[in-house]
TORVEXFI-898350 format. One record per residue (C-alpha): x, y, z; residue in three letters. Coordinates in steps of 0.5 Angstrom, whole numbers. Layout:
N
X	Y	Z	ALA;
...
//
This chain:
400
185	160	145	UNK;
192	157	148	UNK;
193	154	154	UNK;
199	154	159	UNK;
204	148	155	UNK;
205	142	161	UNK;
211	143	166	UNK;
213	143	173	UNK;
207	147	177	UNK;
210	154	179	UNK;
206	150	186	UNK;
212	145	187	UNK;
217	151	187	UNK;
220	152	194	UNK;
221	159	193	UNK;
215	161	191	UNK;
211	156	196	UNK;
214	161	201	UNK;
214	168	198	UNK;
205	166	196	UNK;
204	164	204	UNK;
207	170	207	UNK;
202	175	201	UNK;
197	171	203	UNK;
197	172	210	UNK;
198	180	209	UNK;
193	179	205	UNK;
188	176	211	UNK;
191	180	215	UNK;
189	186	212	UNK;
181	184	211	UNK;
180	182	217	UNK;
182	189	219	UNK;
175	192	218	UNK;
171	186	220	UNK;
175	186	227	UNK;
174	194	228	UNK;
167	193	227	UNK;
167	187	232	UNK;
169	193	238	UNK;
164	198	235	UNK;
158	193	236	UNK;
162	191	244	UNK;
161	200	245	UNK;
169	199	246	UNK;
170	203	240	UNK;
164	209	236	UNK;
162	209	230	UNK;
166	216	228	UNK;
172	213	232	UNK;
172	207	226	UNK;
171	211	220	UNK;
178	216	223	UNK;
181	209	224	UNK;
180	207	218	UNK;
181	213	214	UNK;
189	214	218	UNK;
190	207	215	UNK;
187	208	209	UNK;
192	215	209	UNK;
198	211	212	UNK;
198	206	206	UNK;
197	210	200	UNK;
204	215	203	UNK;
207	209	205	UNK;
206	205	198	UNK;
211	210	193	UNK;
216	210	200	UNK;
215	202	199	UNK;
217	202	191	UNK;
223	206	191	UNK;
226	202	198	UNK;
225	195	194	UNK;
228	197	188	UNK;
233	201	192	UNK;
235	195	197	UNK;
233	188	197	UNK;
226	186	196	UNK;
227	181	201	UNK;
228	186	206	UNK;
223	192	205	UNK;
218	186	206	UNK;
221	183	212	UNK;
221	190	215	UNK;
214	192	213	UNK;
212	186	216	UNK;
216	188	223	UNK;
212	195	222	UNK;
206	191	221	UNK;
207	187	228	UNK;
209	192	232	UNK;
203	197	231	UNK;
197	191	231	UNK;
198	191	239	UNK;
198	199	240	UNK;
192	199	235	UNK;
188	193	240	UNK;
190	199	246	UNK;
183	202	246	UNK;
185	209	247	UNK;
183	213	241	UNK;
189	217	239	UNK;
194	210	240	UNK;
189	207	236	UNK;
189	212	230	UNK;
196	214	231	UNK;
197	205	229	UNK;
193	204	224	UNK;
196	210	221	UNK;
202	206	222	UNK;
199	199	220	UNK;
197	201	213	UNK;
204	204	212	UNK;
207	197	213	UNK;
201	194	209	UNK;
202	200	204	UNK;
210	198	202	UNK;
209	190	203	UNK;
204	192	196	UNK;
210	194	191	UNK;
215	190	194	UNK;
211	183	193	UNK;
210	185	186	UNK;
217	186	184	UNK;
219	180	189	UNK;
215	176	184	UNK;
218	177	178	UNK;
225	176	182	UNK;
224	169	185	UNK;
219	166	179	UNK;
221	165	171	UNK;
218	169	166	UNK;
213	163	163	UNK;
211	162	169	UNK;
209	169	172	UNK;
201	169	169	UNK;
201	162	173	UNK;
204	165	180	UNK;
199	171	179	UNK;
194	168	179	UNK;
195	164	185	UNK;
196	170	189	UNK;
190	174	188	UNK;
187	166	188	UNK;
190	167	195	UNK;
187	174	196	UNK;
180	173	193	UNK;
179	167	197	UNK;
182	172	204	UNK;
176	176	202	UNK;
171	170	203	UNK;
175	168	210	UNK;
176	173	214	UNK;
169	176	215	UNK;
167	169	217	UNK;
172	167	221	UNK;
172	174	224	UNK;
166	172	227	UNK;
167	165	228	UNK;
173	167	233	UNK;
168	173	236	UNK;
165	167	238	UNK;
170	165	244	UNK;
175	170	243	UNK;
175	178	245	UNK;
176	183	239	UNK;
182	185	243	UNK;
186	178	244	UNK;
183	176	235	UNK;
186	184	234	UNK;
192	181	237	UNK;
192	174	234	UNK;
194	177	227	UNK;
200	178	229	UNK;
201	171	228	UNK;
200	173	220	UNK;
205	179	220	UNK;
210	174	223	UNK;
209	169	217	UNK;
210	176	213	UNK;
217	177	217	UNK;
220	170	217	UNK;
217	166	212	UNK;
219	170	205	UNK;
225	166	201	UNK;
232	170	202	UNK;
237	169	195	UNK;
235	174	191	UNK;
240	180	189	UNK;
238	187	184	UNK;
244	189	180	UNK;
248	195	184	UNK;
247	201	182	UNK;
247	209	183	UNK;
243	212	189	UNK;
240	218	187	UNK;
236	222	191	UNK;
229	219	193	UNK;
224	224	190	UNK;
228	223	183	UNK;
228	216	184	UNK;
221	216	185	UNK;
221	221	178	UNK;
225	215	175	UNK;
220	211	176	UNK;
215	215	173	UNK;
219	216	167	UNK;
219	209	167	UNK;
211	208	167	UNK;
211	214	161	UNK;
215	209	156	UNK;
210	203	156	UNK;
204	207	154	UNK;
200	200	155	UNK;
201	202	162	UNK;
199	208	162	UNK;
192	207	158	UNK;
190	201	162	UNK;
191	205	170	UNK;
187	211	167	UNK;
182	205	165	UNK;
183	202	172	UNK;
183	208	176	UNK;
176	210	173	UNK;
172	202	173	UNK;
176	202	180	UNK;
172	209	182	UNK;
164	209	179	UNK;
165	200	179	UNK;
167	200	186	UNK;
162	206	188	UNK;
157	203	185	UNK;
158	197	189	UNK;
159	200	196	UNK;
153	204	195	UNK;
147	203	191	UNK;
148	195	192	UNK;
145	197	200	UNK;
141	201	197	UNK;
138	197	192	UNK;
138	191	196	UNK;
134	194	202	UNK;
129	198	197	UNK;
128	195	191	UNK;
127	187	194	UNK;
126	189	202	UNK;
132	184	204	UNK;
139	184	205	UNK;
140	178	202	UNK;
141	182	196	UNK;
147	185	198	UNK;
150	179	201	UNK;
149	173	194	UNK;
152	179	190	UNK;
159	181	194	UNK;
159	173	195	UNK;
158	172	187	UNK;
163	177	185	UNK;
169	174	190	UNK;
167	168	187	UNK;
167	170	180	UNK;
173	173	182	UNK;
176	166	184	UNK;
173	162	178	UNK;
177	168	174	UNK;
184	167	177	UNK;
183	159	176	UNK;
182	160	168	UNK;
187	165	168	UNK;
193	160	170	UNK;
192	157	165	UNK;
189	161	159	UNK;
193	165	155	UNK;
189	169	150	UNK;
192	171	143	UNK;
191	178	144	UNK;
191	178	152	UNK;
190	185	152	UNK;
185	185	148	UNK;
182	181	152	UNK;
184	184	159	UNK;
180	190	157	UNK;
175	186	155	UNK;
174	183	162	UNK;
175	191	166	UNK;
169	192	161	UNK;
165	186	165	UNK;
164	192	171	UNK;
160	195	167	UNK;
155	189	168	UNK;
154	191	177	UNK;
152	198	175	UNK;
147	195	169	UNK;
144	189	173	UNK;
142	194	178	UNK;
139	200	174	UNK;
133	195	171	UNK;
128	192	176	UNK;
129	184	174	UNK;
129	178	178	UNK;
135	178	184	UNK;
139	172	180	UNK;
140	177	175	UNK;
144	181	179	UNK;
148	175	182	UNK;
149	172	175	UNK;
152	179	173	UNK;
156	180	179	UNK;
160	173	178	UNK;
161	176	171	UNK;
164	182	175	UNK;
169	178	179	UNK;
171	173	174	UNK;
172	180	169	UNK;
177	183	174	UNK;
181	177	174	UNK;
182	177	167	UNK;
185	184	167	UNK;
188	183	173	UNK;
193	176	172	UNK;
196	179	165	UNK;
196	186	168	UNK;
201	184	174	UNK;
205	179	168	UNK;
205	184	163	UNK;
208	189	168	UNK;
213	184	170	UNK;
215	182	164	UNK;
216	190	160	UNK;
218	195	166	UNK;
225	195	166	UNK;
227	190	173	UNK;
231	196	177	UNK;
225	200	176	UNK;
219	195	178	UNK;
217	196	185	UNK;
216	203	183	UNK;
212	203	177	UNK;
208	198	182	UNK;
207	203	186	UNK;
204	208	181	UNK;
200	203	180	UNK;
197	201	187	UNK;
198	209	189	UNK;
194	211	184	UNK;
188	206	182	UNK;
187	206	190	UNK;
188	213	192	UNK;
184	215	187	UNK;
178	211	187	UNK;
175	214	194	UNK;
173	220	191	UNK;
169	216	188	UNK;
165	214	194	UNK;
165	221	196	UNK;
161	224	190	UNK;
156	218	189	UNK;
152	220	194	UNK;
152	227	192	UNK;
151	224	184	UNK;
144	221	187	UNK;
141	226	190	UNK;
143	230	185	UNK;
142	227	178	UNK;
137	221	181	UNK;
140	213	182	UNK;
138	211	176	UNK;
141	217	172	UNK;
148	214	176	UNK;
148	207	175	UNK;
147	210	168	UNK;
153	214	167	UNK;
158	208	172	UNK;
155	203	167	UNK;
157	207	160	UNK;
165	209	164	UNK;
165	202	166	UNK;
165	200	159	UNK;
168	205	155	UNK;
174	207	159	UNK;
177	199	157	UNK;
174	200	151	UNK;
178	207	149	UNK;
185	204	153	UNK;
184	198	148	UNK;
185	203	142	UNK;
192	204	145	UNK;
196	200	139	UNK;
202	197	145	UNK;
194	196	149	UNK;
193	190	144	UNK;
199	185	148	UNK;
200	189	153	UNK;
207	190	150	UNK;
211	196	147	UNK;
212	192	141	UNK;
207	186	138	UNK;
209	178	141	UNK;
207	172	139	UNK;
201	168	143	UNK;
//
């Protein structure tokens, strides 16, 4: 094992320091979102089915706006998509506090493309403004950034419930967009090049992807644990949490452990530097494993904790060196966009995990599932690692 040798924290750089603030207000923007919506549920001003429609416009905004967002970044100034993501982002939040249904899904739909093209653009925006010694460093600060996000908004979404209406707190993270319009550090230029047409920019950046097969092996990898792990996670957890030990502690001690995991992650990733860092990032994906396996047996409710925070401190050992690896192989021209593949498809897939898990249990039995999500979990990493450029993350061998 090797550590990060001692020099100047990439947290003493200004440019950073800005570009990691405005990703983090995305990022609590973008996870307060769901908790505020619930808040206007539990008030009645908005129903349950509105919330799922709202929620599935945003989710269908993003996922159009992710690829959209790619070819902007790499096709202009990184700097600019984001400013005008931000702008997107901005405008739709008031709409979406309106209140009438058809605004509502109509600004949620725009929100999520704003939210959708901010993700590309950060990730190329990273590798423009940090020296590559010290990415793995400053990816590590932003997912700290966004898993500690996951750990405050719910919180302080309640606690502003408590002396704010939903409408005035929906309205109140309009001040996080603004951090994302004004806050991102200008100065940084792309090489001018040849415009084409923009589904063959996009097709460019798929060709892109296909020379890194590292890459392609670790999003097939990704895409699946994303799929049956998270799955898992969203429905058998409650299920597992209310009739195995009648409680819903269960259920909040492990989604708490795994973004507390996550976070301990991050904080070893800043400084380890593994040999064989695929390798090792594989290894890591393979830990979501460890979430469907606690919940198949009837142990003690510490041992679905315990394996939880392995879960999350797992999911940052692949993800740090991931985005790294990412920024470092592909070509910088074409960075935004094979950063969009990457989001369009771990998450545009992964619902359809959700929608065939109910169905799996009834048909095949919950023990029989969390079986199978356990078995993929660990042999999807396993079979990506096989990849000969997989072992570090790089077409041709590195030294550690």
């Amino acid at each position: 094992m090797t550590t990060l040798p001692a020099k100047r924290s990439v947290l003493r750089d200004t440019k950073f320091l800005r570009l990691w603030l405005a990703t983090t207000a995305s990022a609590v923007a973008t996870w307060a979102l769901p908790f505020i919506l619930g808040l206007a549920v539990l008030e009645r001003t908005l129903t349950v089915p509105g919330l799922g429609v709202v929620l599935a416009a945003r989710i269908v905004g993003f996922l159009v706006a992710v690829p959209i967002g790619g070819v902007l970044a790499d096709r202009y100034s990184r700097r600019l998509i984001v400013f005008w993501a931000g702008v997107l982002s901005l405008v739709s939040t008031p709409l979406l506090a309106y209140g009438w249904l058809p605004v509502m899904v109509a600004a949620a739909a725009l929100l999520g493309a704003g939210q959708g093209a901010c993700r590309p653009a950060f990730q190329a925006f990273t590798a423009d403004v940090v020296d590559s010694e010290q990415r793995q460093q400053a990816n590590a600060a932003m997912t700290f950034a966004v898993r500690v996000s996951t750990l405050v908004a719910p919180g302080l979404t309640a606690l502003l419930a408590t002396v704010a209406s939903t409408s005035g707190i929906l309205l109140g993270t309009c001040a996080l967009w603004l951090i994302v319009v004004l806050v991102p550090p200008g100065g940084t230029s792309q090489v001018t090049r040849e415009r084409a047409k923009f589904h063959r920019e996009f097709l460019d950046g798929l060709r892109e992807a296909r020379r890194h097969p590292w890459f392609l092996a670790g999003l097939g990898a990704l895409t699946l644990t994303a799929a049956v792990g998270q799955s898992s996670i969203a429905v058998a957890l409650p299920l597992v949490s209310r009739d195995r030990y009648g409680t819903e502690a269960v259920l909040a001690a492990a989604t708490t452990a795994y973004s507390v995991g996550a976070l301990v992650g991050a904080l070893i990733m800043a400084r380890w530097r593994p040999r064989n860092q695929g390798w090792a990032a594989f290894g890591g994906l393979a830990l979501f494993g460890l979430a469907p396996l606690s919940m198949l047996f009837p142990v003690h409710p510490v041992v679905i904790v315990a394996a939880f925070v392995a879960v999350g401190i797992g999911i940052e050992l692949f993800n740090v060196p991931w985005f790294t690896a990412t920024q470092r192989e592909v070509e910088p021209a074409k960075l935004a966009r094979v950063s969009s593949l990457d989001f369009m498809v771990s998450y545009g897939l992964a619902p359809i995990g959700l929608a065939l898990f109910a169905p799996a249990i009834n048909a095949f039995g919950l023990s029989a599932v969390l079986a199978a999500c356990a078995a993929m979990c660990v042999l999807a990493p396993a079979l990506a690692a096989v990849v000969p450029s997989s072992r570090h993350l790089a077409r041709t061998p590195r030294s550690a």
